[in-house]
Steps between C-alpha positions, in 0.01 A plus 500: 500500500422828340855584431501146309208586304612895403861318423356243276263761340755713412740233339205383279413919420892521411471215279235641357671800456805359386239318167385812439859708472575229253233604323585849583834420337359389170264803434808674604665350224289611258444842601874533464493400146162690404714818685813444322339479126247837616806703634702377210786412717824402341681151525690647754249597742328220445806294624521697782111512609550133450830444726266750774226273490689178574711644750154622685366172456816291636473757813083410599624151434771531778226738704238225476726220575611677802154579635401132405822321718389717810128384439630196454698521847178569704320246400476108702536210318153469506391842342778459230311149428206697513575743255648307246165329501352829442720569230473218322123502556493889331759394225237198412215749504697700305584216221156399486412880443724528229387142299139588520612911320695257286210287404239781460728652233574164314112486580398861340788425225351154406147673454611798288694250264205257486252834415683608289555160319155436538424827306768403249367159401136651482380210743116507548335520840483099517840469384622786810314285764592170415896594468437705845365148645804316359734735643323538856484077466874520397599738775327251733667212381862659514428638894425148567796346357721749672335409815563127443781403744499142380677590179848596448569826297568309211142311517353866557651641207444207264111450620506911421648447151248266485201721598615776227488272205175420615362856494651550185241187358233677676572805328521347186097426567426838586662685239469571121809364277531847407502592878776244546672660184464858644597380886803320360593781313460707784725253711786544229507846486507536882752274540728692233433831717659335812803366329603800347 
């Protein structure tokens, strides 16, 4: 029983492992080009540091898919069931990691761009805490509607559609004309930035 146990805790450490030589690879990467543009190397050496570092990285490819296949070998049906539960287990905990860094950025992003809109349009404390209600009311609203497995996607993104005309109304409410001027204005520009 404990060799079963040290076994499958070592597969799961060498997958581990494996994630973070991936991520080895990548910083790798970029170290290479950060060295090549310090040491000024030519096109040449460059070609050749590049030809080195793929033929090292087809060789821990055929290294790690050895040592995997005689992992692999030792293992009962059972424990290879086992651990591709634990994989996919880690690679879920690992997706869900990565959407909720994902959605703090979009998060942190969103509120930058709505201060500095907010400082842009000159909105007055009211005007900043009823737009923050509409948005947190909003963002409530949309969760829900993604949520809602009684709709098809097309139902989800029509009701959405929906939903953002309506906070556009709201706005409307909340906001100056010359605010709407200045925040269309601002949309405009924006949007000839990003198609540049």
């Amino acid at each position: 029983m404990k060799k079963i146990l040290v076994s499958t805790l070592s597969l799961v450490l060498f997958f581990g492992a494996t994630q973070a030589q991936k991520q080895d690879s990548a910083r790798h990467f970029n170290a290479n080009q950060n060295l090549s543009k310090e040491l000024n190397l030519s096109a040449d050496q460059q070609k050749k540091l590049q030809s080195l570092n793929q033929e090292e990285r087809k060789e821990r490819k055929a290294l790690r898919d050895k040592y995997q296949n005689q992992r692999q070998s030792m293992l009962s049906p059972d424990q290879k069931q086992k651990l591709e539960t634990l994989k996919s287990e880690r690679k879920g905990q690992m997706k869900n990691r990565m959407e909720n860094r994902q959605g703090k950025i979009r998060k942190h992003m969103g509120m930058k761009r709505n201060a500095e809109l907010q400082k842009q349009l000159n909105l007055s404390q009211t005007q900043k805490d009823q737009m923050m209600k509409m948005r947190t009311d909003m963002r409530s609203q949309m969760e829900s509607l993604r949520n809602d497995q009684s709709l098809s996607k097309e139902q989800k993104q029509e009701k959405m559609k929906t939903l953002v005309k309506e906070q556009h109304e709201k706005m409307k409410s909340i906001l100056t004309k010359e605010q709407l001027d200045k925040m269309e204005s601002l949309k405009k520009e924006r949007k000839a930035k990003f198609t540049k």
